[in-house]
N, C-alpha and C positions, 0 to 999 in steps of 0.2 A: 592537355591541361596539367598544370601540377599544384600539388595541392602544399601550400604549405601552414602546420600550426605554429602561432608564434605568439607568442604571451609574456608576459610579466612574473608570473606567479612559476617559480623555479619548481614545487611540487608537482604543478599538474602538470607539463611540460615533460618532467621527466617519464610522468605516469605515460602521458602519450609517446615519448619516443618508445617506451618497453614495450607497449602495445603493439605498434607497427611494426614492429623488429623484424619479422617472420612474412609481414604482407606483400603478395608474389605481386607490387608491383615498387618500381623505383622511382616513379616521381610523386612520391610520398615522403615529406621531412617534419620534425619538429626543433623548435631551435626557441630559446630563451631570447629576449629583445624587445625594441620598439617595433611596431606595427608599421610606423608610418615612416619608420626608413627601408623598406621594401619596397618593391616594385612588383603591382598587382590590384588587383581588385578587394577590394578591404570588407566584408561582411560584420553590419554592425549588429548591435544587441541591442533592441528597442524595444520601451511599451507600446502599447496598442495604437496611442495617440501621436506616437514619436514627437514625443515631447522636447527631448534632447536635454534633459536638464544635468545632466551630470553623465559620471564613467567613459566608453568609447563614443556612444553617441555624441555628448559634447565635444570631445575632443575631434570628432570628425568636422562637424558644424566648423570648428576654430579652425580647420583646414581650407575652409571656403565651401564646404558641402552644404544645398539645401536640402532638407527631409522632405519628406513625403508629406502632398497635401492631400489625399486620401487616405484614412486612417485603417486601421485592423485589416491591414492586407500587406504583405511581404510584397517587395518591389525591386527593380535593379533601374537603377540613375547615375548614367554614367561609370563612373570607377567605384560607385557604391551599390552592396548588395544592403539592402534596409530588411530587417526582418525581425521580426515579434519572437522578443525569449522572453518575455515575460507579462504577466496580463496586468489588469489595471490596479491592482493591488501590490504590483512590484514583484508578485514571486513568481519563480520558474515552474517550470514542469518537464519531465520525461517528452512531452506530449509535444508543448512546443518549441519543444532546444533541437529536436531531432526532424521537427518540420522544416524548420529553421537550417538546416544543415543541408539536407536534400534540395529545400529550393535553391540552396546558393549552389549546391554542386552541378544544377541542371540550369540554372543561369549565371555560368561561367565557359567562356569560348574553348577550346581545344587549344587556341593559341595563348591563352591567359594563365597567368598564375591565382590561385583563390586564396586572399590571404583568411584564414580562419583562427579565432584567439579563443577561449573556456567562453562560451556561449550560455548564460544564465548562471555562473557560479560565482560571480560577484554578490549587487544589491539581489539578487535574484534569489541566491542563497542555494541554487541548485549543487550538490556535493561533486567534487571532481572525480570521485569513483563513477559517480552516474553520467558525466559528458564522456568517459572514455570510454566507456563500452557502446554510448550513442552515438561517438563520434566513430567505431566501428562498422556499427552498424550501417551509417548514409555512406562509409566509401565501401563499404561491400558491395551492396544495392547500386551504387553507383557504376560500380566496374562489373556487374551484370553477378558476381555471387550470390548465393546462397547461403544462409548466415544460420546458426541455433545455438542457442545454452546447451550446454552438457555441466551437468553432474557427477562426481566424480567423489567415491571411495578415498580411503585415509590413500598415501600411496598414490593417488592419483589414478587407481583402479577402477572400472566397473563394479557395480553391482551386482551384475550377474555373469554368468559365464555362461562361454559360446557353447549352443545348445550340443555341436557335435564334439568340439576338440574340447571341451570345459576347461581353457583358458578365460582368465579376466584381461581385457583390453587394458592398457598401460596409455596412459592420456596424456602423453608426454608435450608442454609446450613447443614449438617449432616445428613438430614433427606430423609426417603424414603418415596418415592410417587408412589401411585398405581390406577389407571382405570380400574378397571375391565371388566366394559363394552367398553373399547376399543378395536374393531372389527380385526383380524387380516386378513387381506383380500387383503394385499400386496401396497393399495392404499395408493399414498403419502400425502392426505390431508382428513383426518374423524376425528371421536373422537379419542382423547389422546392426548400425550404430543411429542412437537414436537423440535425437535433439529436440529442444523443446524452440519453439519459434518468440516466445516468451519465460521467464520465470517459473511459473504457476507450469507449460507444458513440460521445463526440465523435469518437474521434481513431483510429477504424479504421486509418487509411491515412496522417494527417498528421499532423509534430511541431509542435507548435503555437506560432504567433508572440504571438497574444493569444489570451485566454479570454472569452468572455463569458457569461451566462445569462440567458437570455432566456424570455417568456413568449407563451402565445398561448390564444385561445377555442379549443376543444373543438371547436367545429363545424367550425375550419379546419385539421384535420386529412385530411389525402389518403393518409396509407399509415404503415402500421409496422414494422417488425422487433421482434426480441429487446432490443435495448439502443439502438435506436435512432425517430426519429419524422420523417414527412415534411410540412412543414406548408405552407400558400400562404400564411400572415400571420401576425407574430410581431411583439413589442416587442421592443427590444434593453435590456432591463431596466438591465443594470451588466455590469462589466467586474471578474474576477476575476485574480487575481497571479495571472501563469504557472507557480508552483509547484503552485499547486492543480493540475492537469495532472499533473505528475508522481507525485503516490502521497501518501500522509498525511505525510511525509517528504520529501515536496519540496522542501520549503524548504532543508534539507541539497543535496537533489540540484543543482539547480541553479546555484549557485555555482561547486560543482566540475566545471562541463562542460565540456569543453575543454581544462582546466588540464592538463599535465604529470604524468605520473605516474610515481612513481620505483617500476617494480615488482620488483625486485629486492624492496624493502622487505614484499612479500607472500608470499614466499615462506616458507613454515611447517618446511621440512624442515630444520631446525637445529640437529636434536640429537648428537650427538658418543659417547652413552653409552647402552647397551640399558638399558630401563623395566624395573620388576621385575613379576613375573607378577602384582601383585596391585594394580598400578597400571593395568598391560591389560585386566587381567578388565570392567573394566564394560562396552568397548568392545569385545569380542572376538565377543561373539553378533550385537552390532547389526551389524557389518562382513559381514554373509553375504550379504545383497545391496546393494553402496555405492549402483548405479546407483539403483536402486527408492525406498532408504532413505532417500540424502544429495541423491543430484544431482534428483531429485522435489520431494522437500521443499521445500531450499530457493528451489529453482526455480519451485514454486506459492506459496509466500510472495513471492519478488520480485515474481513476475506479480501478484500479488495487490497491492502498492505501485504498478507500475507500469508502464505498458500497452507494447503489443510493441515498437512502432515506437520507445518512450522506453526501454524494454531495448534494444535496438539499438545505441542511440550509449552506454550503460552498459556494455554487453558489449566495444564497440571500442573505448574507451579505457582497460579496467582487465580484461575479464576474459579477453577471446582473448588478451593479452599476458601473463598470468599464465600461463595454458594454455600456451602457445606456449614462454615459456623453462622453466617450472618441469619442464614434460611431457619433455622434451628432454633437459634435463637429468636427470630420473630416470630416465626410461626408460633411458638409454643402462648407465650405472652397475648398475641393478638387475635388465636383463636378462643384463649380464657376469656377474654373482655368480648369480643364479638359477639362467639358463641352464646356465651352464658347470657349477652342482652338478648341475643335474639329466641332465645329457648325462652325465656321471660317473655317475650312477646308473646307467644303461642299460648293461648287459653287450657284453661283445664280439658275443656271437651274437644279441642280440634287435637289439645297434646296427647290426649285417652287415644285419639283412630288415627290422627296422618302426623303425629311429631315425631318421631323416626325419620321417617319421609321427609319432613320438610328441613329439619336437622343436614340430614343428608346431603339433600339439593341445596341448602345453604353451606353446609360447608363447603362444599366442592368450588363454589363460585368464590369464599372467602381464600380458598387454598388457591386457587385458579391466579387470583389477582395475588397474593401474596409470592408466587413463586415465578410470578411473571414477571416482579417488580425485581425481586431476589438475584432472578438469572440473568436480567438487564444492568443491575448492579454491577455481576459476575463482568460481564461483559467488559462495563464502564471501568471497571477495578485493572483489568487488563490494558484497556487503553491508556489510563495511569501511570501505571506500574512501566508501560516499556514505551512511552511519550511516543504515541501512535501520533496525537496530531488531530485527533478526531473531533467534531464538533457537534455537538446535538444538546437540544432544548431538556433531555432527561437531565446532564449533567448539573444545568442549573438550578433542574429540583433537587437532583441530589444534595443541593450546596444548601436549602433548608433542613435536611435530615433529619424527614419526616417519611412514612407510607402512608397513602390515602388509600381508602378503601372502599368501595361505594357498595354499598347494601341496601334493599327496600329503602332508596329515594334517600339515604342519608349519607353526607360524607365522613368519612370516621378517622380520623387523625393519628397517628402510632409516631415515637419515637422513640426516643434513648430505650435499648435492651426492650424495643415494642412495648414500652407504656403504652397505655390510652390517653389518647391529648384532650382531646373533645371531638365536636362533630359541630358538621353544619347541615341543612338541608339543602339537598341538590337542586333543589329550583330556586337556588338563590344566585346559583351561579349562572343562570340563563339568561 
């Protein structure tokens, strides 16, 4: 079988011929062109419905091609491979550009050519950094490799050095690299060279200066982990943009590292005027548990873009600084007005034996919900700030800027610099 990529789009094109350069096999090419003055089997890019209303897929149809009349399932018909890069809202994914790629490589003959074009990086929007290293990835697995991220030091170095000779490995593209005395003993962490099987397994522990992805035989595998692999010989296939690193979204993220951040400008609590009860209501049930609901969410969504050690320096530049004046400032404001109602509520003789106590356990609960709301901001300020992409129901409370607070049965309303807005009773929202 040979595999060839051939595209329109003269960047990504070149991106893949650099890619391939080094891949130990040769019937592998990329080439600038029409698709459809080739000779081969044509792999389209389809919605779920293969609808065919525009890009390859139309243009395949204008060849005399019928689509699939069974929807959301990748199919081969005749000289077409039909395959879903994208789902029913038009955008791609990692997830299925790289399904999509496999199934055409495994339904394609040994005597065929596959012709393959950027699969998802048109309306799909999928970036061409991210089809080349998926587009790696399915002819590796294809040709029976072993594939892993590596990480890599300024220099193109290791991070660490080899435990007996304390050299750092030189991650030289094109080149092979060998340990010999790398033990094969099945354990995930001893001598050798370590790869991540994903992003997040590269870069446990380091923020990464280059990327590379690299390949290796099967047989020279010495140990594994969860998301990671320990190898004694590996090619150093290609070198991927250090965004990729960062989350599907990288490319946003990295620009902004470092830069300046005016965060005053994230601060959401701006409102001046109490919301009317039926502007609250849709947000009033969700708010029962913020921690659980808000500060989770979006916090397994970040994580999910982008791995701990690159949260790290996302958190210290944009969202402990949020935390730190917004928290500060509300708090102080919103436990005067809380506080001081609720110490007002407590009578003289319960205030004489349990208002300390109840003081206490009131505050805690007002602190509880105020720093819940604060860190989920924190959060939200981040996905902002480096157009994560993220979506959740807090944001659109955010976009009133306002804190609600529930206390003995009352809703209690804060905004601008945590004024007191007003309140409503909470069994009004039931």
């Amino acid at each position: 079988m040979k595999i060839l990529f051939i595209d329109k789009n003269r960047s990504l094109v070149n991106k893949v011929k650099k890619a391939i350069e080094y891949f130990p096999k040769s019937n592998i090419s990329a080439k600038y062109g029409n698709i459809f003055k080739e000779e081969g089997v044509i792999v389209s890019a389809s919605n779920p419905d293969f609808s065919c209303g525009g890009g390859l897929d139309r243009q395949i149809v204008l060849q005399g091609n019928k689509p699939p009349k069974v929807p959301n399932k990748n199919i081969r018909i005749k000289k077409v491979i039909w395959t879903i890069t994208v789902d029913k809202d038009i955008k791609s994914s990692r997830k299925l550009v790289v399904s999509a790629l496999k199934f055409a490589l495994k339904n394609t003959k040994d005597t065929e050519t596959v012709l393959i074009s950027g699969l998802g990086t048109g309306i799909g929007e999928l970036h061409e950094d991210d089809f080349v290293w998926l587009f790696l990835q399915a002819i590796s697995e294809h040709f029976k490799y072993g594939w892993g991220i590596k990480f890599a030091n300024k220099g193109y170095k290791s991070f660490t050095a080899h435990s007996v000779t304390k050299k750092y490995i030189n991650y030289k593209v094109g080149e092979t690299i060998e340990l010999k005395d790398a033990p094969k003993n099945g354990q995930e962490c001893a001598t050798g060279m370590h790869l991540g099987r994903d992003f997040a397994g590269a870069g446990n522990y380091h923020v990464p200066k280059k990327i590379l992805f690299c390949i290796f035989d099967k047989k020279d595998i010495c140990g594994r982990g969860n998301d990671k692999i320990r190898v004694r010989k590996l090619l150093v296939l290609a070198e991927l943009p250090l965004w990729t690193g960062y989350g599907p979204k990288g490319y946003n993220v990295v620009p902004k590292l470092g830069k300046k951040v005016n965060v005053e400008k994230y601060n959401p609590y701006q409102t001046s005027e109490l919301p009317t009860k039926e502007v609250l209501k849709p947000f009033i049930k969700k708010m029962s548990f913020v921690r659980a609901q808000v500060g989770d969410q979006v916090w397994d969504q970040v994580r999910a873009q982008v791995r701990a050690q690159v949260w790290d320096q996302l958190w210290d530049q944009v969202g402990d600084q949020v935390r730190d004046q917004v928290g500060d400032q509300v708090w102080a404001q919103v436990w005067d007005q809380v506080g001081d109602q609720l110490w007002d509520q407590v009578g003289d003789q319960v205030r004489a034996q349990v208002g300390a106590q109840v003081r206490a356990q009131v505050g805690d609960q007002v602190w509880d919900q105020v720093w819940d709301q604060v860190g989920a901001t924190s959060y939200w300020a981040v996905n902002i700030h480096f157009d994560l992409g993220i979506s959740h129901w807090f944001g659109d409370l955010l976009k009133l800027g306002v804190m609600i607070i529930f206390v003995q049965g009352k809703v209690k309303i804060f905004g601008k610099k945590g004024k007191y807005l007003g309140e409503y009773n909470e069994s009004e929202f039931k």
